[in-house]
Structures are given as C-alpha cells and as structure tokens.
C-alpha positions, -999 to +999 in steps of 0.1 A: -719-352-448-703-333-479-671-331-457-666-370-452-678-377-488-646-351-496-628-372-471-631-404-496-631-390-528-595-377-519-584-410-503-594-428-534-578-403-558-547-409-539-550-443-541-554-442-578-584-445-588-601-427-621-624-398-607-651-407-627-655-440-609-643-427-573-670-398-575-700-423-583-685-443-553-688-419-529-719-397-547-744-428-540-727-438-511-738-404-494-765-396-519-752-361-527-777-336-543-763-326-581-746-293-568-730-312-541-716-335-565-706-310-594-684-294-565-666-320-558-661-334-592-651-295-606-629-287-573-615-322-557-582-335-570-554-361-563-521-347-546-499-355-573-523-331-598-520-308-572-483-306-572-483-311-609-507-277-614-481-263-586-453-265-611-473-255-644-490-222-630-470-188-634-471-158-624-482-124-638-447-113-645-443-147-662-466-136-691-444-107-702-437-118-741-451-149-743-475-160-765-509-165-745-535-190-759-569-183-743-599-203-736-621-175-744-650-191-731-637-204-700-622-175-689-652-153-699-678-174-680-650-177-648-649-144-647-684-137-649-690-160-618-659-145-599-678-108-603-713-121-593-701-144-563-703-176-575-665-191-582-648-215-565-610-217-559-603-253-558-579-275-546-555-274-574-553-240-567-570-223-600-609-208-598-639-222-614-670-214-621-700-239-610-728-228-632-748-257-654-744-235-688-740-253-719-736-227-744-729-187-739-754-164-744-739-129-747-758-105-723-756-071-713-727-075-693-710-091-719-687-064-733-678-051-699-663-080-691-647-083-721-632-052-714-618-063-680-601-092-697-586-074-724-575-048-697-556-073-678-536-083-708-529-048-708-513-055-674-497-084-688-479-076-716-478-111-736-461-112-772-491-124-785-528-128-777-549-158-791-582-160-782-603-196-791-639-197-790-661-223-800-678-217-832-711-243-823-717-216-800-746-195-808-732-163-798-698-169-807-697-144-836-708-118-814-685-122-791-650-130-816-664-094-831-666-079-791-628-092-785-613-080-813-625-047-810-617-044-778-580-062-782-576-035-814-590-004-789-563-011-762-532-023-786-532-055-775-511-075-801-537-108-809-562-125-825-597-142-823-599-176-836-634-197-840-629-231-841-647-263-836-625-274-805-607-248-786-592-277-768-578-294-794-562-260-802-551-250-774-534-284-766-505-268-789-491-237-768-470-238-741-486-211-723-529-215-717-552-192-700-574-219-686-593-242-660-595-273-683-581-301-667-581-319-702-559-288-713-541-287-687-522-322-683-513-317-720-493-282-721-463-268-704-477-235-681-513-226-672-525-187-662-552-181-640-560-150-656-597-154-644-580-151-609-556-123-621-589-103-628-605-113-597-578-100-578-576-065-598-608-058-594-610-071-560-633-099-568-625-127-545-637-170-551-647-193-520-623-213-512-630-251-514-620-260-480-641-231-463-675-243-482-667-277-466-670-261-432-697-242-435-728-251-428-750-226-450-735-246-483-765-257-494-775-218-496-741-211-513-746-238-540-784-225-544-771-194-562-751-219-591 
C-alpha cells in the first residue's frame, strides 16, 4: 500500500501540484499511519527538484576554501540518526533523519558527535566554518560552547552563531551544510556533510526505494 501511495504522490508532484496538498490526497486516500506519512512527505520529491538538488550538491573536494554555513542542528540530529540506524537517504539524493523531535536535548552522546563533525571539517578543509544554531533551543548554549571548543581543539578556522532563525541566515551563503528543502531552493550549493560522516565512519542510511520494498517497514519506521 505505501508503495502505490508513493506511486501517486510522485505522479502528482510531477504534474505540479504543491506537496502539501498532494500528500493529504494520497495520505487519506490510503489512510497511511503518521510514520508512513512523515516518510513520504520528508523523502518523496518531484523530478525537476531532483535534478535541481543534482546540480546544487558538491563534492568533498568541492569544500576546500569555501566558506561553509552550517545547520548545526540539522546536521547534528542527521547525524545522530545515521550512527543509530535511523536515516533515510531520499529521493533527492541527501539523508534525513525521521525522528518527531522538536527541540535538542544535549545528551551523553552529544560531544562525541560533535567531535565527528568537527573532524570531518578537518577532512574538508573549508575557508571558513559557520555554525547556526537556534537560540529558542533549550540546550543551545550548551552545545554553541561544545562546538567551539571543539572547532578551537582541532584548528578549524569558524564560528558559532545563535540566532533566532538559522534559516533565515543561512539563506545568505552560497555554500550550506543542510537538508532543508526551504534552504535549499534559495542558495547556490548544498553539502551533505551528514552523509560525508556517515560514510567515514561507515554509517550507512536506508535508501528510500528499498523501504518501499520491504515488507518489515512498519518495523523499520517503529524505531523513529
């Protein structure tokens, strides 16, 4: 059932139709569970944003000098997912998470992973670092103190910015670290530096197309 309700969503994206509208089309037609639904509405796009994400994304070498603006949050909480099991690589080819958190909560895990992304930048080389986090969230100072530390241990030219929209900010570089389709359509290049880590620490997302084959998804989505 989750396959043919894929089967129209994509048809009507095609056909131009706003997602919003397309997904409660084909959510209630088929009378997906939540899960079901957030998967297709974080991981099911139109060709032409497909082909437009194709052109935006670089590669690794890509970064070398450039100045880097991060969704700290984003890539934190991908990442997170990608080293427990429970990302997604979806259609437009970047990885995202599918967990129903509304704010971070730094855990014990927290600076590890920190580490890890600070370490890839390491690999990366940019000019310049710029990390956004969003200052409504509760453990944002704890984190912005994590990052620079961390970004100061490893020489890692950057900075840590709270703000009240890391969109908004983030709208202004030519170069994002991000899954933000909102971001996204407005900037010139996108990083999947969630999916960098993943694949330095051998950390691997389902793909899309082989959850819609399977027929244990409704264990998979149980672990989100």
């Amino acid at each position: 059932m989750l396959a043919e309700a894929y089967r129209d969503l994509k048809y009507l994206l095609n056909r131009g139709y706003r997602k919003s509208v397309a997904l409660d089309f084909v959510a209630n037609h088929y009378r997906l569970r939540k899960e079901e639904r957030h998967l297709l509405a974080r991981c099911v796009f139109s060709d032409s944003w497909i082909e437009e994400v194709k052109r935006k994304l670089l590669r690794p070498e890509e970064i070398r000098s450039r100045v880097l603006g991060i969704d700290g949050f984003n890539v934190l909480i991908t990442l997170e997912s990608l080293l427990t099991g429970r990302a997604i690589l979806c259609e437009d080819g970047l990885i995202r998470d599918l967990e129903y958190r509304g704010k971070y909560r730094p855990h014990g895990e927290t600076e590890n992973n920190l580490r890890l992304i600070v370490s890839a930048l390491v690999e990366l080389s940019p000019g310049d670092a710029v990390f956004f986090y969003g200052k409504n969230n509760p453990g944002s100072g704890v984190v912005r103190k994590l990052t620079e530390e961390l970004l100061d241990e490893f020489g890692v030219p950057g900075e840590v910015r709270l703000v009240k929209s890391p969109d908004h900010e983030l709208k202004a570089f030519e170069v994002v670290a991000t899954a933000d389709v909102g971001v996204i359509e407005r900037v010139d290049h996108v990083f999947d530096l969630a999916g960098f880590m993943g694949r330095l620490t051998g950390a691997g997302p389902f793909p899309l197309h082989d959850i819609l084959k399977t027929s244990s998804l409704l264990e998979l989505l149980k672990k989100f």
